[in-house]
C-alpha positions as CSV (number, residue, x, y, z in Angstrom):
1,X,-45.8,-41.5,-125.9
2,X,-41.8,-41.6,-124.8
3,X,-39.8,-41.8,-127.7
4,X,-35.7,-41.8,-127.6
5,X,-33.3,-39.1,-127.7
6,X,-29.8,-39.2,-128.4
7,X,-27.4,-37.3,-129.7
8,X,-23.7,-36.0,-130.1
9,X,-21.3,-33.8,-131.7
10,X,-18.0,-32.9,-131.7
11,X,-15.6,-29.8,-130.7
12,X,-15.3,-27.7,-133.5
13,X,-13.7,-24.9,-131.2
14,X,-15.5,-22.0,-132.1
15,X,-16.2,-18.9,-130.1
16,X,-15.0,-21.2,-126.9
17,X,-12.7,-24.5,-126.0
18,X,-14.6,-27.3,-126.3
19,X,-17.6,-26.0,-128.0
20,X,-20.8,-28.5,-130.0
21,X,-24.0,-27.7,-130.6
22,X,-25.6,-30.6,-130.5
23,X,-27.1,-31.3,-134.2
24,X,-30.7,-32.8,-132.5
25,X,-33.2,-30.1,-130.8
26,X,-36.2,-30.7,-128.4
27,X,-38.8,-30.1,-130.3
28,X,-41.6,-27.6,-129.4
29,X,-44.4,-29.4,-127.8
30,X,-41.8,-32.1,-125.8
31,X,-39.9,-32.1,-122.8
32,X,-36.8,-33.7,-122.9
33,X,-35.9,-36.1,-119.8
34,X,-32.4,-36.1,-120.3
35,X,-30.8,-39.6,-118.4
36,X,-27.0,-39.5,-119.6
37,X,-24.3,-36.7,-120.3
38,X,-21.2,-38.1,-121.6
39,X,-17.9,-36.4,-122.8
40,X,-14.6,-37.7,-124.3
41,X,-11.9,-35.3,-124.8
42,X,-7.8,-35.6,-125.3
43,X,-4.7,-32.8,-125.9
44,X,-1.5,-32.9,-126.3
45,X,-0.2,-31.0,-123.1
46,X,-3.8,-30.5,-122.3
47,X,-5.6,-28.9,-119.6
48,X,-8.9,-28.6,-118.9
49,X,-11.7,-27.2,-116.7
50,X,-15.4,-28.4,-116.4
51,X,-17.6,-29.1,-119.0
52,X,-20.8,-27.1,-119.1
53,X,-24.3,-27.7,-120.7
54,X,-26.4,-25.0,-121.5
55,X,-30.1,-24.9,-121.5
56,X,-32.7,-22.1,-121.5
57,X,-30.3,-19.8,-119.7
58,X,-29.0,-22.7,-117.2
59,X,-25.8,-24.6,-116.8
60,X,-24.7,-27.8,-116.0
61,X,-21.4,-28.6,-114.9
62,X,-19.3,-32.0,-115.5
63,X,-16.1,-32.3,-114.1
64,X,-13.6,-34.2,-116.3
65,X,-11.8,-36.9,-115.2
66,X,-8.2,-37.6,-116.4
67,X,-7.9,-40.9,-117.5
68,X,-4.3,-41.3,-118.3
69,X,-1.1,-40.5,-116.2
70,X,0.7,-37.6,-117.7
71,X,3.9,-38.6,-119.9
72,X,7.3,-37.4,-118.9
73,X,6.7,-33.9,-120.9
74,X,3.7,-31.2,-120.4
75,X,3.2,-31.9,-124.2
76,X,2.5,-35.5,-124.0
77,X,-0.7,-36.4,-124.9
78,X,-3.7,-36.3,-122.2
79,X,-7.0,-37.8,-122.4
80,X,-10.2,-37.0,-120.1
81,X,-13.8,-38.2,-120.2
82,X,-16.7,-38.2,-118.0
83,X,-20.0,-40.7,-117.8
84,X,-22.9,-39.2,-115.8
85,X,-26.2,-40.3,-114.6
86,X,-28.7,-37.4,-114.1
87,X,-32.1,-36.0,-114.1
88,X,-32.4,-32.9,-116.2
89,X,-35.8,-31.9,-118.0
90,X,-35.6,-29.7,-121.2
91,X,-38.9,-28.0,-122.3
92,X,-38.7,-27.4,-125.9
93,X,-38.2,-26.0,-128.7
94,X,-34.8,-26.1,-127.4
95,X,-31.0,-26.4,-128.3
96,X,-28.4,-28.4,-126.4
97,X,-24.6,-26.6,-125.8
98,X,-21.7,-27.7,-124.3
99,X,-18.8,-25.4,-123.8
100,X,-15.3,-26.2,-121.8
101,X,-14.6,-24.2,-118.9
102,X,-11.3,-23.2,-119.8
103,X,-8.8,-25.5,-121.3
104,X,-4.9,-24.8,-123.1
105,X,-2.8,-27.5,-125.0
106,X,0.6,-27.8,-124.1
107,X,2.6,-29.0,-127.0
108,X,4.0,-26.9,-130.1
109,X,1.1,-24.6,-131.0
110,X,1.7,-25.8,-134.9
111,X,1.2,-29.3,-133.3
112,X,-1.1,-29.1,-130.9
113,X,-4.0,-32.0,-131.8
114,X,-7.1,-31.4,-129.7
115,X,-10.2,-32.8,-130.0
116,X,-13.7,-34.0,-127.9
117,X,-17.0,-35.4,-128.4
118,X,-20.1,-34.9,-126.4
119,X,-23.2,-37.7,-126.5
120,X,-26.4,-37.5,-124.2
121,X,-29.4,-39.7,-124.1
122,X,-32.8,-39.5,-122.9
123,X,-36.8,-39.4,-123.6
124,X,-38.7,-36.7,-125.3
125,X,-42.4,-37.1,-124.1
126,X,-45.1,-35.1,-124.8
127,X,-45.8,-32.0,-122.7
């Protein structure tokens, strides 16, 4: 029996830029048919490399995609996201990371806001 899986998380920065472990686990008995990765993310002065999910040892990259044209200063705010379709299958037990591949915030380091959110949705069936 399929049963639905979604879940998300935000940055909380630790041990890497852009880093959420997602709070929902495959459990251990189910594969996980993830369908959609999605990724929000915005910085003052902010740059930004791929986002990567890890499973089992593996990555998955997703490039960001600016979605605002930079103001007239490096510091002005910048905001990225990404929407993808995709075919990945998770045996379980297992835990779902996302890290950013690199990343810096422009703006007056005592001023810097940065934050990011990470969603995906799928099926758990039974293995």
């Amino acid at each position: 029996m399929d049963h639905v899986f979604i879940s998300g998380g935000d940055f909380d920065d630790q041990g890497s830029v852009g880093r959420c472990v997602l709070p929902d686990t495959v459990p251990h008995g189910k594969q996980l048919v993830l369908e959609t990765v999605t990724g929000f993310y915005f910085g003052d002065g902010a740059l930004i490399g791929a986002a990567f999910l890890t499973v089992a040892g593996q990555r998955f990259a997703f490039p960001w995609v600016q979605c605002s044209a930079p103001g007239p200063t490096f510091a002005d705010r910048r905001w990225y996201g990404f929407n993808h379709h995709v075919r990945i299958y998770v045996n379980g037990p297992a835990t779902l990371q996302f890290d950013a591949d690199g990343g810096q915030g422009g703006g007056d380091p005592g001023h810097t806001e940065i934050s990011g959110s990470y969603a995906v949705c799928g099926h758990l069936v039974d293995l």
